[in-house]
N, C-alpha and C positions, 0 to 999 in steps of 0.2 A: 262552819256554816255561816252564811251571809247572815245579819237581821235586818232584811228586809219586811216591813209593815206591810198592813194588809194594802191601805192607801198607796203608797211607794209602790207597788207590785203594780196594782189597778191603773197608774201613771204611765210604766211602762210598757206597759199590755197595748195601753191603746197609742202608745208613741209606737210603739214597734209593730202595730197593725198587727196583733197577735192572734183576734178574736177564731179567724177558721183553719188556725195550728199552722198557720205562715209565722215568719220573721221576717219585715220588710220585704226588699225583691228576692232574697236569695234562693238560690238551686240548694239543692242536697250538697253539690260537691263545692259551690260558692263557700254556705255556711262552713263546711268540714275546715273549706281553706282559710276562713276568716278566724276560726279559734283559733286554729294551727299557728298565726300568726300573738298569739297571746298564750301562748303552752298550755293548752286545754284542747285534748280532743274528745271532741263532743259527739263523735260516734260510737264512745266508747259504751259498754253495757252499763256501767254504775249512773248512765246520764237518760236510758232507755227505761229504768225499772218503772214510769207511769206514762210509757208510750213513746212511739217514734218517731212522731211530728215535730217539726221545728220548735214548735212552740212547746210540748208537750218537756223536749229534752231541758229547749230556756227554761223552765220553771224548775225542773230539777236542778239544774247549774246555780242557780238561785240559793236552791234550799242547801247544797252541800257544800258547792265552794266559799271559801274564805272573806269575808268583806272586799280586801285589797282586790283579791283577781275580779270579781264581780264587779268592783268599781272599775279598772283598766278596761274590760271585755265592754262594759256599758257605755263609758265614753267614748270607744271605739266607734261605737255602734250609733251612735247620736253623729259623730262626726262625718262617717260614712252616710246615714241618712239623708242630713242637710247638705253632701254634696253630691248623692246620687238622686235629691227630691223625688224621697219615696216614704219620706215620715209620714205614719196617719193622721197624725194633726199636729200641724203647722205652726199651732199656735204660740208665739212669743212665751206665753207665762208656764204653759203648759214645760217649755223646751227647757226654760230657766229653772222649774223647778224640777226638773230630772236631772240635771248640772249642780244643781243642789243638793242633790240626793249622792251624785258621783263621789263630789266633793267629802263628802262624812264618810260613806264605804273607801275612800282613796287614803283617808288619815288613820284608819285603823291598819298599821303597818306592825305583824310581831316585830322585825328588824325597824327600829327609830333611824337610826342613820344609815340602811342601806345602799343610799344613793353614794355612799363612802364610799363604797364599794367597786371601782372604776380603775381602771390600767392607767397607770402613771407616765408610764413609756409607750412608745411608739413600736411595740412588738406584736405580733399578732399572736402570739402564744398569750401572752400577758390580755388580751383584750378578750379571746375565746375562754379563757377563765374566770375571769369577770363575770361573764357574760351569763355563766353553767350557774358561779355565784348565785347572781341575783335571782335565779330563777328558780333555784330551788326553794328561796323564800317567797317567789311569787306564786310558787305551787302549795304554799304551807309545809314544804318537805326540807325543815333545816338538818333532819338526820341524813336526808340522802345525801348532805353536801358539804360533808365534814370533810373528806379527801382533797375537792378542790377547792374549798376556804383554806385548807391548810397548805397547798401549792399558790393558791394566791397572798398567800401573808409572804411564805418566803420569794416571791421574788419581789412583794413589796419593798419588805425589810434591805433584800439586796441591792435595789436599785434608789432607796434615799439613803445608803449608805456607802455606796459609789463617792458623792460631791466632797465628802467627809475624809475622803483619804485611805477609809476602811480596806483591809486587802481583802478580797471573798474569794472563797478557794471549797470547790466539794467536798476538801477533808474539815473544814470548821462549820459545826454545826451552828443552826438558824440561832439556839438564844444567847450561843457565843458572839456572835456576829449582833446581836441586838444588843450584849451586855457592853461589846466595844463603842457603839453608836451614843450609849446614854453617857456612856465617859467622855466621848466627843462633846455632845451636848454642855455637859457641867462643865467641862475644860474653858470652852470658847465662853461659857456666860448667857447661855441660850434658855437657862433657865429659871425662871424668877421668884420658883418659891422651894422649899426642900421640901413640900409634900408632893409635886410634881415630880420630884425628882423619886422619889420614892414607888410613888405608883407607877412609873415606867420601870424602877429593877423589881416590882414585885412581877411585873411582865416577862421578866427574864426566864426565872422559874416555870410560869404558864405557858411559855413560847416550850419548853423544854415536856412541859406534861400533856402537849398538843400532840407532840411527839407520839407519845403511846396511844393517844385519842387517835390519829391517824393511821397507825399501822394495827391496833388491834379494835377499833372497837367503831370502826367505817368503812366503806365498801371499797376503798383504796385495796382489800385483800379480802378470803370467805371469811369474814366476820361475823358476829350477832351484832347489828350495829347501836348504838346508843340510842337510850329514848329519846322521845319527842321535846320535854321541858329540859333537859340539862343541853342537847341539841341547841335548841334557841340561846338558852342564856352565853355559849359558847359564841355566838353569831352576833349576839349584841353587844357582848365584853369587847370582841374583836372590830367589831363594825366602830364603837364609841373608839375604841383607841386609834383606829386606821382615819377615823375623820379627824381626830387631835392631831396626830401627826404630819397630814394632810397640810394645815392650819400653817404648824410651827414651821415647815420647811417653805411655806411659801411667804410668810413672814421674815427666814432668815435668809432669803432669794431676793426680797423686796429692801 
């Protein structure tokens, strides 16, 4: 759930011209298509339980979703306003301090580096996965998206392991093909410290127990899927390493 203060609320209310259960200009199907644009559908009943007015549902979105979504849907909404001039007040300080407010809900992120998170290559399979990625964590749903973190690490892993000489073939699994990669690495001298080198083969192992994480315990199959906290720290292990990574190959490109 958001913490949004009482003041921050009362901010919003009258930027968004909320007072007689409007939101700005929007229609019923405008608003429906403006969340829908930020993975939130806000016709849903969990958004109706203290009424079904525009404003009535905003103030529930408020109270249950996650800072981060609640920061994206707000600055949306601010940006949409100043180019539809339709905010209820205008005011300069007013505007800045709801941008302020954006800004603190937008940094509370469970994934630190999901913006890591991004297709390396030019495929569209690779980018639609990404994509499923981040939005599971922009939904606060890192268990539902353990299947395609796990389809998107391997075709990370396969595709900075291409430049390297790596051969990749369906019958060698993901953390063989990573254990080859971190031998490339130390080989060539890519490496500058031995605990670097270290926490990339303890990865090797983890790439291999993702393995089970994906086929038995996430919706890749009928599963019980994994809680919500071993979920994330899996998201964030992954996220920290895939932006390292990230880092070293465009360093050893440059």
């Amino acid at each position: 759930m958001s913490d949004l203060n009482a003041l921050e609320r009362r901010n919003f209310e009258k930027l968004l011209r909320m007072g007689d259960g409007y939101v700005l200009n929007f229609s019923d199907r405008t608003y429906a298509d403006f969340f829908i644009d930020y993975g939130v559908e806000i016709d849903g009943e969990q958004f109706r339980t203290d009424g079904s007015s525009k404003a009535k549902r905003m103030r529930t979105f408020w109270r249950i979703a996650p800072n981060h979504t609640v920061g994206r849907v707000l600055d949306g909404l601010i940006a949409y306003g100043v180019q539809e001039d339709c905010l209820g007040d205008s005011n300069p300080l007013l505007i800045a301090e709801c941008r302020k407010i954006v800004q603190r809900l937008l940094s509370d992120q469970p994934v630190a580096e999901l913006d890591a998170l991004t297709a390396i290559a030019d495929e569209r399979d690779f980018e639609v996965v990404a994509a499923h990625v981040r939005e599971a964590i922009e939904k606060n749903q890192p268990e539902g998206g353990l299947d395609r973190l796990h389809t998107f690490v391997n075709k990370f892993i396969r595709v900075i392991c291409e430049p390297h000489g790596i051969t990749i073939s369906r019958d060698k699994p993901l953390h063989g093909v990573f254990g080859e990669y971190v031998k490339a690495l130390r080989k060539k001298g890519h490496l500058d410290s031995e605990m670097t080198e270290r926490i990339l083969k303890s990865s090797i192992s983890l790439l291999e127990a993702f393995n089970d994480v994906r086929n038995n315990k996430s919706l890749a199959h009928d599963n019980p899927i994994l809680n919500y906290e071993e979920s994330l720290l899996i998201f964030n292990h992954v996220a920290a390493s895939i932006r390292f990574l990230k880092a070293l190959e465009k360093k050893i490109k440059t």
